[in-house]
N, C-alpha and C positions, 0 to 999 in steps of 0.2 A: 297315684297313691290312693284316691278316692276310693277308684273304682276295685284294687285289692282288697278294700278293709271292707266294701260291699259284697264283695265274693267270700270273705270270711266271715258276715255275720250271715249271710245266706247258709253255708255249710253249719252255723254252728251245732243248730239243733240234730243234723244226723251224725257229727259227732260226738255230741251228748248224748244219742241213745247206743252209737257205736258202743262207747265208754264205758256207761251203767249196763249196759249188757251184760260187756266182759268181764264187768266187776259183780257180778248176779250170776254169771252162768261162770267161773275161772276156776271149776277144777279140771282141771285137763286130765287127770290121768280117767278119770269117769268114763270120757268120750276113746279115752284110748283100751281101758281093758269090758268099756261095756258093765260098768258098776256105777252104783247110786251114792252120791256121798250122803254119810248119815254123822256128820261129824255136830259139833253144839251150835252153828248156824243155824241148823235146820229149823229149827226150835224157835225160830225166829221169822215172820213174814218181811217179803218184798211187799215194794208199794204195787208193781203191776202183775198182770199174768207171769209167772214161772214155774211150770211144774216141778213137782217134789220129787217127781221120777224122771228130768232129766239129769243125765249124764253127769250134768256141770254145774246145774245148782247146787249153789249157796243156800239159798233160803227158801221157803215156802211160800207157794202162791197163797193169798187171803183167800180166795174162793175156795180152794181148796181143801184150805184147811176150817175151814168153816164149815163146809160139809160132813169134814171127816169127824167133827166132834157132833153136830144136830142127826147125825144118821147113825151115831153109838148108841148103843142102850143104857150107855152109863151114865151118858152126857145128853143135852138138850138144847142147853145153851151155851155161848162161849160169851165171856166178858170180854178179853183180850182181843181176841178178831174184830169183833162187834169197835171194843174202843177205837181198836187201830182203825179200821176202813172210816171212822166218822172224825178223830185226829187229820189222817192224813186228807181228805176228803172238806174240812173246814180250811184246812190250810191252803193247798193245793188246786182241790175242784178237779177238772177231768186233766188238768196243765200234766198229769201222771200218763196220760195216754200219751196226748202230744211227743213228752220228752225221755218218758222212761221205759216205756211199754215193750220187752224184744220184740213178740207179734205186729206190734204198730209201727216199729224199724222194719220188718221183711215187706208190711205191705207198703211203706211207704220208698220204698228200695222199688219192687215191684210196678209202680205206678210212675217213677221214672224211664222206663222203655218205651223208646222212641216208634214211630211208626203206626202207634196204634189209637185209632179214634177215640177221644177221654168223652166219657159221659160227666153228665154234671150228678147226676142221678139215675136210679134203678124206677122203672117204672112202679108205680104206686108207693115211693117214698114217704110221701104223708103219713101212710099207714105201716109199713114197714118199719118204721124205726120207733114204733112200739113195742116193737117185737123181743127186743132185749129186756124190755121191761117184764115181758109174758114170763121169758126163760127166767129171769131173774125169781121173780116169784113163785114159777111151777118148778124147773129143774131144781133150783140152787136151794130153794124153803120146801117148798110144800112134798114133793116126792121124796126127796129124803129122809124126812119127817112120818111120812105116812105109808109109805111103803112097804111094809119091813118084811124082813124073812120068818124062818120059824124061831130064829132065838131074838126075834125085836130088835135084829140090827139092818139097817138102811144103806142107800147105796149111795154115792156120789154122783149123782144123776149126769151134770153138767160136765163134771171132770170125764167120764166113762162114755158118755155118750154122743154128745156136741165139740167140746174143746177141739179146735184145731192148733192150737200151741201147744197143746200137750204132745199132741200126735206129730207137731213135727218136731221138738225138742227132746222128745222123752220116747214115743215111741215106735217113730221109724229109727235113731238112735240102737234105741234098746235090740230090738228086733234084727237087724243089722248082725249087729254084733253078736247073735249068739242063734246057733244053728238049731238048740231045742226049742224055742219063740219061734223061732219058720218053720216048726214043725206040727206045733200049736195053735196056730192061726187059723183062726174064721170068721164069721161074716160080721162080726162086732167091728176088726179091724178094719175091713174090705170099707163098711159104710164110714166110718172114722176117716177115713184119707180120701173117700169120696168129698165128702164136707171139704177137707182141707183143699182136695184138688180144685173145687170148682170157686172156692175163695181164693185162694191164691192166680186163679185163672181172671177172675171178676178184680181184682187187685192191679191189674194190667192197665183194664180200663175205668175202672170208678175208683176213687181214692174211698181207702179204707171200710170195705162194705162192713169187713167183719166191727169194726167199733161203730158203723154208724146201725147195724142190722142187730146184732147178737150179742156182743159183748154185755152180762152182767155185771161186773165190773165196773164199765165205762160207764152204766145205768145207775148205777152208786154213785159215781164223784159225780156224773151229774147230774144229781138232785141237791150236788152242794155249790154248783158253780156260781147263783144269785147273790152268796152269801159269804162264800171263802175269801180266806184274808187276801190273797191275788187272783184278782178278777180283773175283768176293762169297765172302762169310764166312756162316755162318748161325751163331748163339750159341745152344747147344743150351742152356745153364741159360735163354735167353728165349723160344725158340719152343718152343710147343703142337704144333703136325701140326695145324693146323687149314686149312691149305692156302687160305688167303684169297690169297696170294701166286698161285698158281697161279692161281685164277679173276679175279686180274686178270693173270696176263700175256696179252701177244697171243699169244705164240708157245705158249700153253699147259703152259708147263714146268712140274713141282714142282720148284719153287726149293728148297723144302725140304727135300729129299732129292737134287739135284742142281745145286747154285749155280751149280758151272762147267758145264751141259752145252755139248756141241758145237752146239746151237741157241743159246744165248741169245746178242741181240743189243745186252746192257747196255744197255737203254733206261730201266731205273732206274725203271719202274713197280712191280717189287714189293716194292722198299723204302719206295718213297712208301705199301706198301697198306700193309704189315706191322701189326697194330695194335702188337705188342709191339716193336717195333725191333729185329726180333731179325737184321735184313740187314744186312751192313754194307762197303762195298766197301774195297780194301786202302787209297783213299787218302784214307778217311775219317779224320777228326780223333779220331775215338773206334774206331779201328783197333786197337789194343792194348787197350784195355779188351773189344772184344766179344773177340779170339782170347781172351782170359783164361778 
């Protein structure tokens, strides 16, 4: 009996993002005549990546839609985007990647295939996983902002140029389905699914390059994870430094010297490792007893 209820909390987190997926992405007739719902959801952000152009969204990716009002000429700033991503982001932290993200379900689907040599890391990591923070600020701020055309309106940098969840939710989808888009296709496209193919390729063997490389996003919740109301706890009178926590995460953190970093994606693997229990997240039942 033990060892069932450990194979169900192992599974639980991929079928929490199974779930929130298809409750994000669940209009189906979208994917079936090749249309965009625009119904009063839209109107409204998701917490992770979902494009607004695919198929089957529900609601509006934040980045997204962040863009689309800093890159108008009418607008400049949004209060609403801005509150939501630092709402959910205090609350939360990056635990949005982890659990809710659909892109962060296909690479983590992806990096369960057997057979193929797992890296821990991309060579020059160190440096590399500043790099979301680069895009964050050039793509997602600064070029849409300053860019503009001849009537002062701006582009969605990040959505148009980089996004590989757009491009496989919304615009292989799209494209698909309708033979004047295969008609109209060039080299925007071509580099667009390049990106996606060589992440989804890199997916196989490094778990999740794209949240740990590029995501703006993931670059947002974390800069809240030190401080959001569910975070980890490490009980120094319980841990050793024996860093078992670390050689099981994916993302390669020492948890144990770093619980909140701006990487972890609260996937709750290195408390499952810990042998000493010495992890303990804030809204765990024995929350007061590890802070002691």
């Amino acid at each position: 009996m033990g060892k069932v209820f450990s194979s169900v909390r192992r599974r639980l987190r991929t079928w929490v993002q199974i779930g929130f997926t298809a409750l994000t992405n669940g209009y189906a007739a979208g994917f079936a005549k090749g249309t965009i719902y625009k119904g009063p959801t839209k109107a409204f952000c998701v917490p992770g990546l979902n494009c607004y152009s695919c198929p089957g969204a529900l609601g509006a990716c934040p980045i997204g839609s962040f863009q689309a009002v800093i890159a108008s000429r009418d607008y400049k700033f949004t209060f609403y985007i801005v509150g939501f991503l630092m709402l959910v982001g205090a609350v939360f932290g990056r635990f949005v990647c982890g659990w809710l993200c659909p892109f962060g379900l296909v690479q983590d689907l992806l990096y369960k295939i057997p057979f193929i040599k797992k890296l821990r890391r991309l060579p020059g990591d160190r440096f590399l996983k500043y790099l979301k923070y680069v895009i964050l600020a050039g793509f997602v701020i600064i070029l849409p902002l300053t860019v503009l055309d001849i009537v002062g309106q701006g582009q969605p940098w990040f959505c148009k140029y980089i996004c590989p969840s757009g491009t496989l939710f919304a615009g292989i989808p799209l494209v698909a389905s309708s033979p004047p888009l295969q008609q109209a296709l060039g080299w925007l496209f071509t580099w667009k699914v390049g990106i996606l193919a060589v992440l989804l390729l890199l997916s196989v063997a490094v778990y999740r390059p794209f949240c740990r490389y590029l995501c703006p996003l993931g670059a947002v919740y974390g800069l809240f994870n030190p401080i959001a109301f569910y975070r980890f706890r490490v009980d120094g009178q319980k841990c050793t430094g024996c860093a078992v926590c670390q050689k099981a995460c994916p993302m390669d953190i020492p948890v144990y010297k770093t619980p909140n970093s701006p990487e972890c994606i609260r996937c709750g693997v290195c408390k499952k490792s810990c042998p000493h229990g010495a992890i303990c997240p804030t809204l765990s039942k024995n929350r007061v007893k590890e802070a002691q």
